[in-house]
N, C-alpha and C positions, 0 to 999 in steps of 0.2 A: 577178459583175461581167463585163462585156461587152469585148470586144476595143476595141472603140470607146471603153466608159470607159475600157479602162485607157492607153488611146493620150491620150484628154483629158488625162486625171490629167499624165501625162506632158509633154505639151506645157506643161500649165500650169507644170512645173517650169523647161521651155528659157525661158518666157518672163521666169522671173522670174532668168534667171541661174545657175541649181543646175546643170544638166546644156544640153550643148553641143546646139544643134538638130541635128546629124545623128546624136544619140545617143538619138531618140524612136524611130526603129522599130529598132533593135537591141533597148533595151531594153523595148520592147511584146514581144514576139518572148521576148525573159528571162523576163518576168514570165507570160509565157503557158505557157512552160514548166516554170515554179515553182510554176502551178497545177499540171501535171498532175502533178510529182513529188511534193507531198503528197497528191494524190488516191491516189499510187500507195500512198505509206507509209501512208496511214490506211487506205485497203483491206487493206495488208497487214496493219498492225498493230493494227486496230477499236481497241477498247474502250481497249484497252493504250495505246497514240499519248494518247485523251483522256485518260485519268488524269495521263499524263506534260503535256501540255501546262498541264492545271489547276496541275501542282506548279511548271512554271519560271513560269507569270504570277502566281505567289506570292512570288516571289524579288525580292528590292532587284537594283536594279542591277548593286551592286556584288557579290553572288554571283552574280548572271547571268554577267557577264565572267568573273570568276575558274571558271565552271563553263565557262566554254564553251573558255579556254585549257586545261584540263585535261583534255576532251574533245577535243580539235581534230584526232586521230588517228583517230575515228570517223565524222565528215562528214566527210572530205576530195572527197568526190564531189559536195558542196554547193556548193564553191569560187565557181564562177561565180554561182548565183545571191546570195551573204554577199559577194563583190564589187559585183554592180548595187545591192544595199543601202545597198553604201558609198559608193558613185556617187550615190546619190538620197535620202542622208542618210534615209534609214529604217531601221527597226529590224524583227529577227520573230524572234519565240519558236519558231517550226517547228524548226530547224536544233539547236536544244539538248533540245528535247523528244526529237526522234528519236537524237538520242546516248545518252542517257536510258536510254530505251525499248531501244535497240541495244544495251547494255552487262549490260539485265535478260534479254534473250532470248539473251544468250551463254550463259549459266549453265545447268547442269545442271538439267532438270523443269523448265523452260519448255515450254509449248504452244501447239496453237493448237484453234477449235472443230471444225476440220475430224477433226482424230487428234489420238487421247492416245498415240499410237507415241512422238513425241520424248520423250515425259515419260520413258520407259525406256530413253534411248540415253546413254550414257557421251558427254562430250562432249570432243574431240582438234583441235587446229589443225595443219593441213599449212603446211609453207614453202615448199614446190613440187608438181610433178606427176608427182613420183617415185612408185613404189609404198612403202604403209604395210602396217606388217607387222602382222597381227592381235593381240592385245591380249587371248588368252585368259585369264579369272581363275582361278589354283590349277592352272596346266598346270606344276607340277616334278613332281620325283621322289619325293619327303616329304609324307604328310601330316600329320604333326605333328614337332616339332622332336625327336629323337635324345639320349639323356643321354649326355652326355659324360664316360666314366670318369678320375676324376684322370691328371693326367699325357699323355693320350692326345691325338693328332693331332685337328682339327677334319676333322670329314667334311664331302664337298663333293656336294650333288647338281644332277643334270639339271635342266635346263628345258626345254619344250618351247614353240615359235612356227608359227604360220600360215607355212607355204609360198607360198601362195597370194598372199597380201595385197590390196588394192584401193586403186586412187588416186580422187583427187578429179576432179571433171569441171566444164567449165562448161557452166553451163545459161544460155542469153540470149533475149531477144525485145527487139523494137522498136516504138515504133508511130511514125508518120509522121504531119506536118501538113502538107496542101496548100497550094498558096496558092489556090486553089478554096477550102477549106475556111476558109482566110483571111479574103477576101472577102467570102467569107457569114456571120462572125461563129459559128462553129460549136463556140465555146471548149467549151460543157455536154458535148458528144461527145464532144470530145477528152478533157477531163476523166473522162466513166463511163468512157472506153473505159481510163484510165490507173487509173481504181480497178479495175476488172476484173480488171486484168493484174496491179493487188497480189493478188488472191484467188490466181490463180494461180499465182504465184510463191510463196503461203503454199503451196497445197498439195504444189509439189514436193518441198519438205524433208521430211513426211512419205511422200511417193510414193518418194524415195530408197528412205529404209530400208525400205517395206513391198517394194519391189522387189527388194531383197537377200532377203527372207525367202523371196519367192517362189521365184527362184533358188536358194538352197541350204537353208534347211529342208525336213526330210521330210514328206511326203502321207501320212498315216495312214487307208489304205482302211478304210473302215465298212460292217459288214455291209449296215446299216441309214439309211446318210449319205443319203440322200434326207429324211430323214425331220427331221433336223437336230439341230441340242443337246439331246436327249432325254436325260434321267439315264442308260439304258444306255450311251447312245456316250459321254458324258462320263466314266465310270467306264471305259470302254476305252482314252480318250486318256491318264487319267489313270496307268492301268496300264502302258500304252506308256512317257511321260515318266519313270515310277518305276523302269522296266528296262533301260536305255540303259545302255550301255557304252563308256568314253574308247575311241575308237581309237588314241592314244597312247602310254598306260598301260595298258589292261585291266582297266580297274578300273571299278565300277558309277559310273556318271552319271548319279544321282537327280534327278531334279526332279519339281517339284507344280506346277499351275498356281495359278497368284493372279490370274489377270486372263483375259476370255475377248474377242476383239476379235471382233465378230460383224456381220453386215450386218443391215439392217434388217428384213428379212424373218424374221430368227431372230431379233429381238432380244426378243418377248415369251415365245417358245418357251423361250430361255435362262433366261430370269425366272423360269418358271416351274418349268422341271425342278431349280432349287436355291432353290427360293422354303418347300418346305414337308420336315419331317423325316422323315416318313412317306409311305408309297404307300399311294393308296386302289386294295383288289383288284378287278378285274375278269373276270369271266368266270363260271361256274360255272352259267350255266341248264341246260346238261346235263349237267351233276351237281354233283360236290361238290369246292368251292373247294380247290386246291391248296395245301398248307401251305406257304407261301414264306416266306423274313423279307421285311417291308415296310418295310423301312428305306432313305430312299433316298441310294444313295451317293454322289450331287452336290449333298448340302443343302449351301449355304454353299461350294460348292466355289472359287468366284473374284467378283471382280469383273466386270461386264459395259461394255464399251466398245462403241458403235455405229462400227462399219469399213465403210464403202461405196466406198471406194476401188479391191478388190480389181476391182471387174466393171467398173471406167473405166480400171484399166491392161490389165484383156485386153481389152479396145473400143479400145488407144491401141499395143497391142500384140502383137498375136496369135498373134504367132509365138513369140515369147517364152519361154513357159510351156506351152506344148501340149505339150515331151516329156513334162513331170509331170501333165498331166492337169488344171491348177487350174482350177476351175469358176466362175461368178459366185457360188455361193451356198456355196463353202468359207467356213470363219471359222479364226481361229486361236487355239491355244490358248498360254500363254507364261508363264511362271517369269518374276514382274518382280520378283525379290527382292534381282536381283542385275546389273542392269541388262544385260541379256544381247543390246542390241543397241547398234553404236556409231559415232557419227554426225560426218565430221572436214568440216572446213570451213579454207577456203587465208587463209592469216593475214590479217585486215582484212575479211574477209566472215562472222569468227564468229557475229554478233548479224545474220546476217540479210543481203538482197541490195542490191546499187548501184544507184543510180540516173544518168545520164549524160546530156548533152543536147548536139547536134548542130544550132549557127545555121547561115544559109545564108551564100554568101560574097558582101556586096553590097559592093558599091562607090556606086551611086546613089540617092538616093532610098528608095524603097519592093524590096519582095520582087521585083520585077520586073527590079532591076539583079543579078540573080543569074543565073549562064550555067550553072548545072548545072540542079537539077528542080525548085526553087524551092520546095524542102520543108526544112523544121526537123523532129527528129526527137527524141523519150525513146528510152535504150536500158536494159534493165535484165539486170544478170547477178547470179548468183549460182555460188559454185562452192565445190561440195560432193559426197561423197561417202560410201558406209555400210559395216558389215558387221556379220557376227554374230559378236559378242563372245563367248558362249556359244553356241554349234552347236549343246546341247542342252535349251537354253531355250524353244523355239519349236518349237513342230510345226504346221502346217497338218490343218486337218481336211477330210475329204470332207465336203462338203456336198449332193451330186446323186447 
């Protein structure tokens, strides 16, 4: 639908008495940017948004209401356009779809197709932007519970916390409508340009935690890291992860990898160095074949995840990452047995990011009785922040 329809549409309501004539180009102006707020949500939330939509246009009325009072704490950013609704005696399924939808991506192992990183992130709400203190799992003094001799005192042991900690941050953009753009009827722009920016805003939530990983998991130098997820280096990482030692405690901090987050470029190389049980020999034309075991020790070693994130945060940040050396074609290796990384969000932004919309101030007529720039504006924030839950769950790999 066209700006022009939806100004028709609207007129025809002033004419027949529903809404007041100087209340067609505020609400052209609403509806305009009701497009671009669900363009934003179904960008963000593809497939997920459709499921959810097909399930409220299944709904009687009467669970619709009683769903959407129940929800009414998760679109609160809706507000204005579920008022022009009520203004122009119309109805929309978007507003309860995406509470829906917002209530399933709070939950622990949600993802999106960009990274399966959130699937392994513990999920925590901030109430401010205070610092949160890390949330390491089995950091006391005990590793198994103490028999307690009849009669005798209860013994009391240490725990240990992240010093460090890390708060949430906001993350925002805007996009702007001209009244140039107005004029010209440029609603479809405005619209891709608002699903775009859902893409984007999906991948920051993943970009968070891989961020944090980059910052404080260790670089594990490879003889051979040019070469990439070869069954040697992967038996070296795996070596590395099995030998760790708590800094806290002193005590070994074993991990295995279960999952390998790798960029595209390695992702058949990975396949294939844990694809078969056995190594076929090679060498021996000048003489005679080496007795080696040919067993190889990354059969079945993890799961493979496609990571291409890695070389668009150092393209987005350069500086960042250069004291540790991380390359475009590192990959990571990671213990997700135990969710070892952990992702907090500021209470009412759990299930995902805001959407907010800015009319102009008219007094007259059309866009034109406006004395500031004569733009209407989407703003969208999310605000969220990560760490590493386990410190020894994650290693980055040389990959150059």
């Amino acid at each position: 639908m066209s700006i022009k329809e939806i100004r028709f549409e609207l007129t025809r309501l002033a004419d027949r008495g529903v809404i007041p004539e100087n209340r067609v180009i505020p609400l052209t102006i609403q509806t305009v940017l009701e497009a671009a707020q669900q363009h934003f949500q179904m960008g963000y939330f593809g497939g997920f948004l459709d499921k959810e939509l097909d399930n409220v246009r299944a709904m009687d009325a009467s669970a619709k209401e009683a769903a959407l009072i129940r929800m009414e704490g998760m679109i609160l950013d809706f507000e204005k356009t579920r008022r022009a609704h009520r203004e122009t005696l119309t109805t929309s399924d978007f507003p309860l779809a995406v509470a829906q939808v917002r209530q399933a991506a709070s939950r622990p192992g949600f993802t999106f197709p960009e990274s399966d990183l959130p699937k392994f992130a513990a999920r925590r709400t901030a109430t401010d932007f205070k610092a949160l203190k890390g949330t390491r799992p089995g950091a006391i003094g005990h590793r198994f519970l103490p028999v307690r001799p009849e009669s005798a005192n209860i013994e009391y042991t240490k725990f240990f916390t992240s010093e460090e900690g890390y708060t949430v941050a906001d993350y925002a953009l805007a996009l702007t409508f001209t009244f140039e753009a107005y004029i010209n009827d440029d609603l479809g722009d405005f619209t891709a340009a608002a699903a775009d920016l859902g893409n984007v805003a999906r991948r920051t939530r993943a970009s968070v935690i891989l961020d944090v990983i980059l910052r404080k998991a260790p670089r594990v130098p490879l003889l051979d890291g040019e070469e990439g997820p070869t069954p040697a280096n992967l038996d070296q990482l795996a070596a590395f992860m099995s030998a760790q030692v708590d800094t806290a405690t002193g005590r070994r901090a074993s991990r295995r990898p279960t999952d390998l987050f790798v960029p595209t470029i390695w992702e058949r190389k990975a396949a294939a160095s844990m694809a078969n049980e056995y190594l076929v020999p090679v060498g021996g034309a000048s003489g005679a074949l080496a007795m080696v075991p040919n067993r190889n020790p990354a059969y079945m070693l993890g799961n493979i995840h496609v990571e291409d994130m890695i070389a668009d945060l150092l393209a987005e940040y350069p500086d960042r990452y250069a004291a540790k050396g991380v390359g475009d074609d590192d990959y990571l290796v990671v213990d997700g047995r135990n969710n070892p990384f952990e992702l907090a969000a500021l209470r009412g932004y759990e299930g995902g990011p805001k959407t907010f919309t800015r009319m102009v101030n008219m007094d007259e007529t059309d866009l034109e009785g406006d004395f500031e720039n004569r733009n209407f504006a989407l703003k969208v924030h999310d605000v969220v922040g990560a760490d590493l839950r386990d410190p020894y769950g994650v290693v980055i790999a040389q990959g150059d």
